[in-house]
Structures are given as structure tokens and as C-alpha cells.
Phi, psi and omega in degrees: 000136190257151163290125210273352196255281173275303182114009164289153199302164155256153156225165181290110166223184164243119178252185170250128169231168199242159195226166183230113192245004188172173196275354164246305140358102171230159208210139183244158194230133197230138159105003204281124185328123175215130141296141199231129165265162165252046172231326211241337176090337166330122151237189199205124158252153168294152178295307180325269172324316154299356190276300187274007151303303167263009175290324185300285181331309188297338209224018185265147181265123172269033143302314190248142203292308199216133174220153184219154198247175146257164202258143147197134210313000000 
């Protein structure tokens, strides 16, 4: 898969990304599936991983300023 942005290869890997879920609530998602290119740094979640990204986000207590999860499929 080429990067929509430089047009450099993607790979598969695993980051930590931060979610903003509300206006005090942010939520880091750690260990979560992405292609990353490797030049720009640019990602992609896959649909699947995006679906269950928001099922978590949908079940987050917006009570607390900052939670951070592990992703799992």
C-alpha cells in the first residue's frame, strides 16, 4: 500500500494514539493496529480497527480527563 500523501511504502505496525472523545476526555489507545508510512509517518486504520475503535470510545466514562486503554481486537 503506497501513502496517499508521499506516495512512500506503508507498513503494518503497532502505535499509541490519543482520541479527544469529549471536551474534557481524551483517551489513548495503546498497542492499536495501523499502516504507518515510512517516510512521513502518515497512518491508516483499517475498517475493521476502525469499527472497534469506536465501540471502545462509545463505552469510555467522559468523567475522567484522561484513560488510556489497551486495543484489543
Amino acid at each position: 500500500m503506497k501513502c496517499g500523501l508521499c506516495g512512500s511504502m506503508m507498513r503494518a505496525t503497532t502505535t499509541n494514539l490519543p482520541f479527544k472523545v469529549s471536551e474534557t476526555t481524551i483517551v489513548i489507545l495503546k498497542e492499536l493496529p495501523v499502516f504507518q508510512c515510512e517516510n512521513c509517518s502518515e497512518y491508516l486504520l483499517d475498517d475493521s480497527v476502525l469499527k472497534r475503535v469506536d465501540e471502545i470510545l462509545e463505552k469510555v466514562d467522559t468523567a475522567a480527563e484522561l484513560e488510556v486503554i489497551k486495543y484489543a481486537a
